[in-house]
Structure formats: C-alpha cells, structure tokens
N, C-alpha and C positions, 0 to 999 in steps of 0.2 A: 461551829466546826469548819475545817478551812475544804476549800473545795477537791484536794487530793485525799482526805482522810471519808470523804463522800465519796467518791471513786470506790475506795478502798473497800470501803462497807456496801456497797452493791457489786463487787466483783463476780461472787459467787452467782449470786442468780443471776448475773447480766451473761457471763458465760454461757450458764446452761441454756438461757433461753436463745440466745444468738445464734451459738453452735447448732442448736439443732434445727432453727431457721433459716439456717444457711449449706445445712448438709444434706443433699438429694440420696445418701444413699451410707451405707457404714464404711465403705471403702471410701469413702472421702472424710468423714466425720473428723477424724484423727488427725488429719493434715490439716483440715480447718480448726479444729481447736487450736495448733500449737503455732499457726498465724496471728489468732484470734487474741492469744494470751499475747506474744509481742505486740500486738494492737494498742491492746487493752494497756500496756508497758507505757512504752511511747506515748498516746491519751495523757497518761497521768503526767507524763515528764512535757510534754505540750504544754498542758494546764498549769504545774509548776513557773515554767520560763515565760509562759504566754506566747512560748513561738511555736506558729503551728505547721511549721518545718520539720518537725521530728519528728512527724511521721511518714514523711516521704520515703525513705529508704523500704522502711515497712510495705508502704504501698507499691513500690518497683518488684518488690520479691512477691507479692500478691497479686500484681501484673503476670509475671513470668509465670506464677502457678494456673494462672485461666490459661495462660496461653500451651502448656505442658497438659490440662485438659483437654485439651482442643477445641477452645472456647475460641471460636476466629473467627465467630460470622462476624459480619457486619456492624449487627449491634454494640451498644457500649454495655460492657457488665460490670468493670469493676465500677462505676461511678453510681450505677444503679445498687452496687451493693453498698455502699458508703448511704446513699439514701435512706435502706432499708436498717442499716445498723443503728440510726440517728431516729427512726423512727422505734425502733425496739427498745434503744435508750430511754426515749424520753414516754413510751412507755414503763420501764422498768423503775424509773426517775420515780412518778407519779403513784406506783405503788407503795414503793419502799420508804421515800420520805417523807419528812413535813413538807405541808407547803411551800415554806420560807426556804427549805435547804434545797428543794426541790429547783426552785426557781433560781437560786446562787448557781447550783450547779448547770443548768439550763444554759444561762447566761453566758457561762465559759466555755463551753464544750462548742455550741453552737458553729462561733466562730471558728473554730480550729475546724471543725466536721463541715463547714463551705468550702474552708482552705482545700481539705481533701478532697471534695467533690469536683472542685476546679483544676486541679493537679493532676486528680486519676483520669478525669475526661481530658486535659492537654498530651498526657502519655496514650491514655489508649488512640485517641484520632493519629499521633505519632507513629506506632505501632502499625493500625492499617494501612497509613500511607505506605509504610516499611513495607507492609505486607503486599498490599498492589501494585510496588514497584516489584515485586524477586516476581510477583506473578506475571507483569507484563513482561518486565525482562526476560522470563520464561517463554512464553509464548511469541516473544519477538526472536529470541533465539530458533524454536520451532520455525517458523514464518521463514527465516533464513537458513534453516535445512529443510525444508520442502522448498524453494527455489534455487536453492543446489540442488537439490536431487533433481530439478528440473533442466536446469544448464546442464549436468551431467546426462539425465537423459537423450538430450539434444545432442549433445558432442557424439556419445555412443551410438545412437540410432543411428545418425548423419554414416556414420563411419562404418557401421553393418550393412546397411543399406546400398552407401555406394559399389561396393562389389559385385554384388548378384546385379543391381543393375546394369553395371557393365558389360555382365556377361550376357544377359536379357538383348543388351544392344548391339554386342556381337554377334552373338548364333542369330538374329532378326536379319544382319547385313549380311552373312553367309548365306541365309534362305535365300534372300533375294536376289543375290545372285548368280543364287542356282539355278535359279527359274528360267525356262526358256523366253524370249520376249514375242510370245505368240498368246492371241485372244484366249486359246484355250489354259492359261493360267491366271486370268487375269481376277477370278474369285480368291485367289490366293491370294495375289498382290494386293487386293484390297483389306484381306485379313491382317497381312501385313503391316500395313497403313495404321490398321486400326490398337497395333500393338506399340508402332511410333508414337502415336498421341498417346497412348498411354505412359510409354517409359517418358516420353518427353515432358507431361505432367508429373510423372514422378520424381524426375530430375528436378526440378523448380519446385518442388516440396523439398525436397532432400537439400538444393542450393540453401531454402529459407533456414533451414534446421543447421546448417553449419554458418552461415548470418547471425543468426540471433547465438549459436554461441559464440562465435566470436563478441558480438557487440557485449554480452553478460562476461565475459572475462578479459576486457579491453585491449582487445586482439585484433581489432579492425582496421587494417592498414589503408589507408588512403592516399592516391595517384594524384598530386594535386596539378592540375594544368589549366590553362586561359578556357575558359566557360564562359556563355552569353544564356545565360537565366531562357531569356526570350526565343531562344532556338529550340530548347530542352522540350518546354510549353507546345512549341507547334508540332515535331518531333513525335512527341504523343498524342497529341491530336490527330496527326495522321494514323498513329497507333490502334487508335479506339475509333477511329471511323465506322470500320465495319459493322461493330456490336453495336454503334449507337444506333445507326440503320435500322439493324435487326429490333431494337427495343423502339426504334420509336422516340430516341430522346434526343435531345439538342446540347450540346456543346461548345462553348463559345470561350473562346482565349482570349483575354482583352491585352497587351502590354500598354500600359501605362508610360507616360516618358521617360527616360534613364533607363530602360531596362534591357533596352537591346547593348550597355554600355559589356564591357570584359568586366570577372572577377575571375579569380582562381580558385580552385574548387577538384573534387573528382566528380568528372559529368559521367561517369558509368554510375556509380554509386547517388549522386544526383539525381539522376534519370531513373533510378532502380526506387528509391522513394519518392519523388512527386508521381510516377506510374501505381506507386501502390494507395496512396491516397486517391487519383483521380479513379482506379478503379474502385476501391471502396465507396464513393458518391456514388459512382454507376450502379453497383450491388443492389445502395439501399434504396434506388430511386428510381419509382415505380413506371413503367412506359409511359411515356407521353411528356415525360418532366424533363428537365432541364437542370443541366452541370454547368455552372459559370468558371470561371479560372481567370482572376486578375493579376497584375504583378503590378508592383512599382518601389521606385527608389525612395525609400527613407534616408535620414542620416547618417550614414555607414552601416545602412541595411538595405536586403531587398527582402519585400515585402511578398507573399503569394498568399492569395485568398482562395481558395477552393470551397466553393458555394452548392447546394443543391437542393432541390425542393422532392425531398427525400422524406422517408419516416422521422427523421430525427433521433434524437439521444435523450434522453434522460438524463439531465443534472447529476445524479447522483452518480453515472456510470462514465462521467468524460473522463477522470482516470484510471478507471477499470477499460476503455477499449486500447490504451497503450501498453497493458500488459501483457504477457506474453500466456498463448491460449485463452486469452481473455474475451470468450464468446456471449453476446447476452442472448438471453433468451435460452428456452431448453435444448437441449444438446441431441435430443431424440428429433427435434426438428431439422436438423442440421443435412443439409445437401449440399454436394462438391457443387463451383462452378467461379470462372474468373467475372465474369461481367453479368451471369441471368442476375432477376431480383431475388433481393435476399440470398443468394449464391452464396456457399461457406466457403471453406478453408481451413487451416490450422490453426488459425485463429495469432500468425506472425508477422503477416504483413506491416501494420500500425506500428507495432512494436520494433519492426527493422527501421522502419522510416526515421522513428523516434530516435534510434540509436545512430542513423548515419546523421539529422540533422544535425543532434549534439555532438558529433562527434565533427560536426564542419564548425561548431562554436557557436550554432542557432539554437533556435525554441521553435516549438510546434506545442500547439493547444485547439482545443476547438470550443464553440459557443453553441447551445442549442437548446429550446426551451422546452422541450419536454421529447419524450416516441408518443406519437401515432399516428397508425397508419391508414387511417381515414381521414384528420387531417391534414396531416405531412406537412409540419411546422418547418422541417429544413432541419441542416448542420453548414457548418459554414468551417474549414479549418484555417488556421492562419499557420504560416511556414514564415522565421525570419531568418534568413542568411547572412553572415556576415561579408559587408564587399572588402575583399582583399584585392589591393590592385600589386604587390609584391608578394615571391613566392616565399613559403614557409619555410626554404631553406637552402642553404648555396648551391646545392647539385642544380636544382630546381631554378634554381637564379640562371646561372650560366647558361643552361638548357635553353631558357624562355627568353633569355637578355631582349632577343629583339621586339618581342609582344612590352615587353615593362619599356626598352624605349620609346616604343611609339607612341603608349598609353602616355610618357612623359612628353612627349612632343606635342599631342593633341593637349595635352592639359592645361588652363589657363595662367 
C-alpha cells in the first residue's frame, strides 16, 4: 500500500487522538481540529510530491493562531508542537499498522515533520524579534516623552519662577531702602542680606533650568569672540579660592605649552562650564584632597583634564552623570550646596557643560574606576575644544579682523 493510502487509513484515530492532545480546553478544541484537518491535508499532499514545502502556508496560519491566543512568551510553541504531533504519529503509526507499513510510512513523514520543525522554529524566532522590536520601539518612544515632559517642565518652571522672583528682588530693594542707615536697623539689614543669598541661589537655579532648555531644544546661541583657554583656568581659580581654604583642598592649574595661544569661542558660556565641572571635583572631594586642572595643545585641539582625588564614579554611571537631573545615590540624601562635600543641586550642571562643550564642536567624557568613599579612587574629566583661529561668520570676521590679523602675522 502506497504511503498516502496509509495516511488515509489512520486519519481517523490520528485526529482524535491529536486533537484532544492538543486542546487545553473545548473553547479551543474546534479551532484546533479544523487546522489539524488542513495539516493532516497538506501531510498527505507533502508525502505525495516529496516536497515538504506544502505545509508552510499551514503552519504561518498556525503561527498567527498562537499568536491570536496570546501565546507571546518567549518560548517557542509552534515548533514544540510539530514535535509532539510526530511523536503522536508515530505513536498512532505503531498501533495501527504492520510493521512493514509502519516503517514505509515512518520513513516519509519523518523528513517533511524536520522540514516543519525548522521552518516553525525560523518563523516563530522571526516573530519575537518582530515582537521586541514594536516593544522596544515602544518603550524608546516612552523614554522620549518623559524627557519631553522634562525639557517642557524646565521651559515652564524657568518661566513661573522667574516672576515672583523678581518681585521677591524688588520689594527686598525697596525695604532696604527704606531703612534708616543707623545701628538700630541693622538686624534688619542682615535679614535682608539673608533673603539676597537666597533669591540670588535661586536665580542661578532658575538661569540652570532655562540653559538646559535651551540646550535640549537647540536654542543655545553662542557669542563667539578671541578666548585664551588659559585665562578662563586661572579666572576660576581665583574663583574657588575662597571654598578651597575653607575645605582644606588644593587646587592647582597647570597650562601646558600652546595654551595661552587665541581661539574663538563664547568665554561667558566657556567659563560657565569648566566652573561647573571644576566645582563638581570640589563637591565630590573630600577635605584635604586635591583638584588638578591641566590644559594643552593637541592637533586642532585644546585639551583640559580636570583631575581629583575624589569618591569617584562608577563605570556604569559615567553617562548617567550627563544627564539632566541625573543624581546618583538616593535622593532623600540630597542636601543644597555649591562647593561643601557631597553638596547637591538639580542635578544640571554636567548636563549644561555637556551641551555648551558640543555645542562649541568638543566632547567631554570622564574616566573613573569605580565610587568609594573610603578609598577615593578619583574622576579625572577630559574637555576637548575645538581651536578655531577664524571667526564662524562675517559679522564676527569684520568685528575681530584685527585679533585674525595678528594671529596671521605671528603665524609661521
């Protein structure tokens, strides 16, 4: 007997027993029989041609029914169910026939029932890639509306905020000069004082929050003029003098050759990130320690090292501290302060730096081999600028002509 007329004659009990092998429940039963019977179709017309292609189609609509299930874990099922079908077969095989017809039909099936195994297992892995691409692209879309709503928050805060503080800093300059200029006000005047530092902290929070939205909506306009890297460096250094005193730590500027040379650059905005980076060393670095601060000329770079013998960073968080409120450690630890240790913030600083370097055409990264704060392995950042000895644009040309002449006169 030919091996389709074998088929033929175990349909019956290969159904019932399949079917109800395969059905977890009577609400499925029906759908799977009426796959089972195309299966079962296809099988014989397989076996007929020898090509075990014609049950592909079969199995893409057997696909699509696991997945109309909600069969989407991870695991593979249709390929596992092709397994278990081949093993019920050749159970059913075993019963029903002789030996001899048993083993003909054996012989043919087999291979077409690998074919399937390796087809339904290349679809379904296809399948979950599908499926962890729409998930990530989901969740990466997420990710990018909660940092809108963060740039938004900053635009809007920035902009609430600045009002009443202006009025905080008006009616504060009206007291004050209400006040008579005699000793018996002068508990006042120190109240006063004390409400200056505050609005004046809050001003420099509020400046940070209209910074980083500008930089997150490419809104950052830059004053580009002749800059000396190495003026910036000391500039700040007289800056941070005081706190370093006060902590106890040392400070040291090295310029390196070439660096006292002219670039063009915005040295407001300049000044505004290498101050937020050298105070971030200050922050993490405990008294007694030590902020180095290099510079030098690479090949159409200037190079700035900001070193310190700090807690350090964790690997895992060097770019999690350029993100914007990207604070490590818990949140409930968190105390204001520009220069004490450990001293917070809003956690924008890094983040503004980040955007005015790239947005001068540099990179900023830092190196650091692990936190902690009994050790104090260090952070070391590196800043690279690009040297522009011409300005970025004719107003700027004309303006500067004579800084770009001389630079051409000095030049070899």
């Amino acid at each position: 007997m030919k091996t389709p007329q074998l088929l033929e004659e175990i349909s019956k009990p290969w159904m019932a027993l399949v079917s109800l092998e395969l059905s977890s429940s009577e609400k499925t039963r029906e759908e799977t029989r009426q796959i089972l019977e195309r299966f079962y179709r296809q099988l014989i017309q397989a076996v007929k041609t020898t090509k075990a292609s014609h049950l592909e189609p079969v199995l893409d609509e057997w696909l699509a029914m696991h997945a109309c299930f909600g069969m989407e874990s991870m695991e593979p099922e249709l390929s596992k169910t092709i397994d278990k079908i081949l093993r019920l077969t050749l159970e059913i095989v075993q019963e029903k026939l002789s030996e001899a017809a048993a083993l003909q039909l054996i012989s043919s099936v087999v291979p077409i029932f690998l074919h399937a195994h390796e087809y339904a297992a290349r679809r379904e892995v296809a399948v979950k890639v599908d499926l962890v691409s729409r998930e990530l692209e989901s969740a990466n879309g997420a990710i990018q509306r909660i940092d809108r709503s963060k740039s938004d928050f900053l635009a809007i805060a920035a902009h609430e905020l600045k009002t009443p503080l202006t009025l905080i800093e008006g009616y504060t300059s009206m007291l004050r000069d209400l006040l008579p200029k005699n000793d018996n006000f002068l508990q006042a005047r120190i109240l006063l004082k004390g409400v200056d530092n505050g609005t004046r902290r809050l001003h420099e929070i509020v400046d940070d929050m209209i910074d980083a939205s500008l930089i997150d909506n490419n809104l950052l306009a830059l004053h580009f003029q002749p800059v000396w890297v190495n003026r910036i460096l000391l500039a700040l250094k007289n800056e941070f003098a005081r706190s370093v005193v006060e902590r106890r730590l040392t400070l040291d500027v090295v310029n390196v050759n070439g660096c006292e040379e002219m670039t063009f650059g915005d040295e407001e905005r300049l000044y505004q990130a290498l101050r937020n980076i050298i105070s971030n060393a200050i922050k993490f670095t405990p008294d007694g320690g030590k902020i180095a601060v290099q510079s030098r000329m690479l090949p159409g770079f200037i190079e700035v090292e900001v070193s310190d013998t700090g807690i350090g960073i964790d690997p895992k968080d060097h770019a999690r501290i350029f993100e914007k409120f990207g604070h490590l450690g818990s949140a409930s630890l968190h105390s204001s302060g520009k220069t004490k240790f450990k001293g917070g913030g809003p956690g924008l600083g890094l983040p503004i730096a980040k955007g005015i370097i790239e947005a001068h055409g540099g990179a900023i990264w830092v190196e650091s081999v692990a936190c902690d704060e009994k050790k104090c392995p260090g952070s070391t950042f590196h800043i690279l600028l690009p040297v522009r000895k011409l300005p970025p644009d004719d107003r700027s040309a004309t303006h500067y002509s004579p800084f770009v002449s001389s630079e051409r006169a000095i030049a070899p």
